[in-house]
N, C-alpha and C positions, 0 to 999 in steps of 0.2 A: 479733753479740750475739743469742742465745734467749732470756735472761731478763731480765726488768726487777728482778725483787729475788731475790736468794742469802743467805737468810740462816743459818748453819753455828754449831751449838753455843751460841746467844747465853745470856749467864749476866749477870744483875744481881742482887743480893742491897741488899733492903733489911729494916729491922729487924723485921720483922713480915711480909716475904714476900718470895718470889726465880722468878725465871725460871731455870729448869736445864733447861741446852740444846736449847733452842728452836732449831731447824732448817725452814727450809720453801724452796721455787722456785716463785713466779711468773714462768711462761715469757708471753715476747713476744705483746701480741697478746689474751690473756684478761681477763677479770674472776675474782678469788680471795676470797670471802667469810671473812672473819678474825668467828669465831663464838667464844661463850665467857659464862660469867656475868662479871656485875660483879666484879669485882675478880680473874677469871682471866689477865691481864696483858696484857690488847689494846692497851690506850690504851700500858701501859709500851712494849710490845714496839712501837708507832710512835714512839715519842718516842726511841725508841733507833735507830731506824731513821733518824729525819730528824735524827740527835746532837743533842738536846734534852739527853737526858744521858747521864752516860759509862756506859759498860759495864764489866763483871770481867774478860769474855771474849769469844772468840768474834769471826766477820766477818761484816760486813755488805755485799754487793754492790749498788749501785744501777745499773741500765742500764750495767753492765759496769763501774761504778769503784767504788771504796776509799769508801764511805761518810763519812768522817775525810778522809783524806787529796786527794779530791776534791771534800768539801763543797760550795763554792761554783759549780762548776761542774754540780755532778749539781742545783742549787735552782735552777739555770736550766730544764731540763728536765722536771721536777718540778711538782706544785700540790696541793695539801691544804688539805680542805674538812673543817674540825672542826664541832661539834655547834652553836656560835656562831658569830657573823659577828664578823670581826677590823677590818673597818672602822669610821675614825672617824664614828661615829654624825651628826653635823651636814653631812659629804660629800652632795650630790644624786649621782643615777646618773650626769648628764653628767660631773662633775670626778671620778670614781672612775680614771677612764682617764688625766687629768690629774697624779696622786700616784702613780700607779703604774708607768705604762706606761716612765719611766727605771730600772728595777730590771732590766729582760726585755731583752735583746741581740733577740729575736725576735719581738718588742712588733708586734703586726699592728694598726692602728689600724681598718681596714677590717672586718678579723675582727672587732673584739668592737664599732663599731656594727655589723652583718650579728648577732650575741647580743644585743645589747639591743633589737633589733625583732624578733628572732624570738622570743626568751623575754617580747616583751612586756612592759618593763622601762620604769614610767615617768620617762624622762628627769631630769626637774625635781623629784622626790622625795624627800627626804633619805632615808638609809639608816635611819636610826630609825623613821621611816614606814613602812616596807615589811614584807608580813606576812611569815612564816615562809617560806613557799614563793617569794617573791620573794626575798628576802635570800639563799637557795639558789641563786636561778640566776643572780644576781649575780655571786658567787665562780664558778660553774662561768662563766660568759661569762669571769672575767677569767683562771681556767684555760685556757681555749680557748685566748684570744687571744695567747700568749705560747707555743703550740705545746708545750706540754707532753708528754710520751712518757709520765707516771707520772701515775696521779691517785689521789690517797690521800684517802680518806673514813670519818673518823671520828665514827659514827651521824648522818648527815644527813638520815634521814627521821624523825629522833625529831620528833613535834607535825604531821607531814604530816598532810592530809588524803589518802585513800586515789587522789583525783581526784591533787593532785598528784604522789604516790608513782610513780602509774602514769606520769605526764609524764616524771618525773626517770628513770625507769626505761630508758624510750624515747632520750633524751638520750643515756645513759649506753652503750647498746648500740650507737648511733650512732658514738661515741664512738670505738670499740675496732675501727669494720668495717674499714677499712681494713688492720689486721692488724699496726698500727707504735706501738700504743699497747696500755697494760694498766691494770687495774686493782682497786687493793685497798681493797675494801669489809668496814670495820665493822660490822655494825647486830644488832641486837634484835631486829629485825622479818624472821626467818627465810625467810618466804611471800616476801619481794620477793627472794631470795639465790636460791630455787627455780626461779622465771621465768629469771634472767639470770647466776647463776653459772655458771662452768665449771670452777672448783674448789674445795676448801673449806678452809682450816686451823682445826680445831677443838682451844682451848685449854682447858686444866682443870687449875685452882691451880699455872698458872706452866709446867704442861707439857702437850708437844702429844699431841692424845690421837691423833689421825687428820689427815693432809694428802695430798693426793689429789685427784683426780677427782668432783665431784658425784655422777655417779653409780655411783663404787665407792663412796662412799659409803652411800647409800642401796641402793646391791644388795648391800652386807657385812653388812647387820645384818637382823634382823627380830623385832617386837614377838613374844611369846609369851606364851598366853593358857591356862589350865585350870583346871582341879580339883583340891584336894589331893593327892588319888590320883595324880595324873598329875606331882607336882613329886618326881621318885626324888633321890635323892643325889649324880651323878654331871651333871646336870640344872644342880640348886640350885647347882653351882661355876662354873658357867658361865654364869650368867644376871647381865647389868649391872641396876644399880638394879632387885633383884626386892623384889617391895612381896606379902606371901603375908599370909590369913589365913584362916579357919575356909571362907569360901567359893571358894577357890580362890587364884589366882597374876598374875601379870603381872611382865613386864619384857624387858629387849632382849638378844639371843641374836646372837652374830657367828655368820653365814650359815653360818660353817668350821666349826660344831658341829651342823650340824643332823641329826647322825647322833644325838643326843637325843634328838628328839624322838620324840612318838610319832603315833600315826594320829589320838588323842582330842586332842589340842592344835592349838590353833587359833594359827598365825602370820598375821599382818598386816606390811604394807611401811611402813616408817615414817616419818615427817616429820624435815626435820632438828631441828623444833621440838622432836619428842618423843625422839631422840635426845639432846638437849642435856638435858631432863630425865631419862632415866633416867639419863646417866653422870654428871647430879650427884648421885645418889644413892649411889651407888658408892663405894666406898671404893679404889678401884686408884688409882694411877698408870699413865698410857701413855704410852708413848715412841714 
């Protein structure tokens, strides 16, 4: 098995917006940052992943099985950490192992106390108690402890302080060294995707604009900068989200055109942040 997820053409159509064939491989062993604005179909394209709901088209491969036809088995394996916590709020941290730990064939009792003293988790707390960043490493302890190969995180540093972002960061690379675990990270918060990604699927209105490598990524594109004079015609068709007006130009330029440019234009290496915002400004579709 190389890849923890294959997912080939996935198509969902709902009345007001669809995913058209969404394709990506998360191979064995990485971290893959699923980037996108609101409503570019992240959260869909997990929930179709973990069959939340049906699909039109299209496969989904989890850790080498039939997403559908494996279900039960690939949700042993598996853990997903959405943006709230799913536990019963009046639970303390001691009984959270108590409701749980009969669901998991791989239930390590040892392992997640060895996470609730490492993360620091106080014991006799009810889960409603606990602030944001606790209630986070709750779910990943109870991840842990059930030997998980897949950890799916859907924006879990949203309300993070930057102190804890960096903890969960650390955790999460941890995580993965071993080489027999991966992981697909959601978030908003681009700069933490920079430190600890190692690939990127970036989505736009349903389809995938770019999936890859972080840093083909970031070495495929580059900001460009001038003066009227300097934005010619041949220029202007090839520049994502260009923003031009009486004092010049801006916008992002795939690296494969940089036979445009010229001596008086100024490129910059770009964020994935500012990526994401030039190609919403864009009117393309990418495939």
């Amino acid at each position: 098995m190389n890849n923890a997820i294959e997912v080939q053409k996935l198509c969902k159509s709902y009345k007001d917006f669809s995913l058209n064939n969404v394709s990506f491989t998360l191979p064995m062993g990485y971290i893959m940052g699923f980037v996108g604005q609101n409503g570019a179909g992240k959260t869909t394209t997990i929930r179709l992943i973990l069959n939340m709901v049906q699909r039109n088209s299209g496969s989904i491969n989890i850790l080498g099985m039939d997403n559908i036809k494996d279900e039960q088995k690939i949700k042993q394996d598996i853990a997903v950490v959405f943006d709230d916590i799913y536990f019963v709020d009046n639970w303390r941290v001691r009984e959270v192992e108590k409701a749980l730990k009969d669901f998991y064939i791989n239930w390590n009792s040892s392992l997640y106390s060895e996470y609730v003293t490492k993360f620091h988790l106080p014991v006799d707390k009810k889960v409603k108690d606990l602030s944001r960043g606790m209630k986070l490493k709750l779910m990943l302890a109870v991840a842990m402890s059930h030997d998980a190969k897949l950890l799916i995180l859907d924006e879990p540093t949203s309300g993070l302080d930057p102190v804890a972002r960096e903890e969960l960061l650390d955790i999460l690379s941890t995580y993965i060294s071993d080489g027999q675990r991966s992981i697909l990270f959601s978030t908003h918060i681009t700069s933490d995707l920079e430190k600890i990604a190692d690939y990127i699927t970036l989505i736009k209105r349903g389809n995938i604009f770019y999936s890859g490598t972080k840093d083909d990524l970031l070495e495929g594109f580059c900001i460009v900068k001038g003066g009227p004079e300097d934005l010619e015609a041949p220029l202007r068709e090839k520049i994502i989200g260009l923003t031009a007006n009486k004092t010049g130009f801006s916008g992002l330029l795939p690296a494969s055109e940089s036979k445009y440019l010229t001596k008086e234009i100024i490129t910059e290496t770009p964020s994935i942040d500012e990526i994401l915002v030039y190609i919403s400004k864009g009117e393309e579709t990418y495939e």
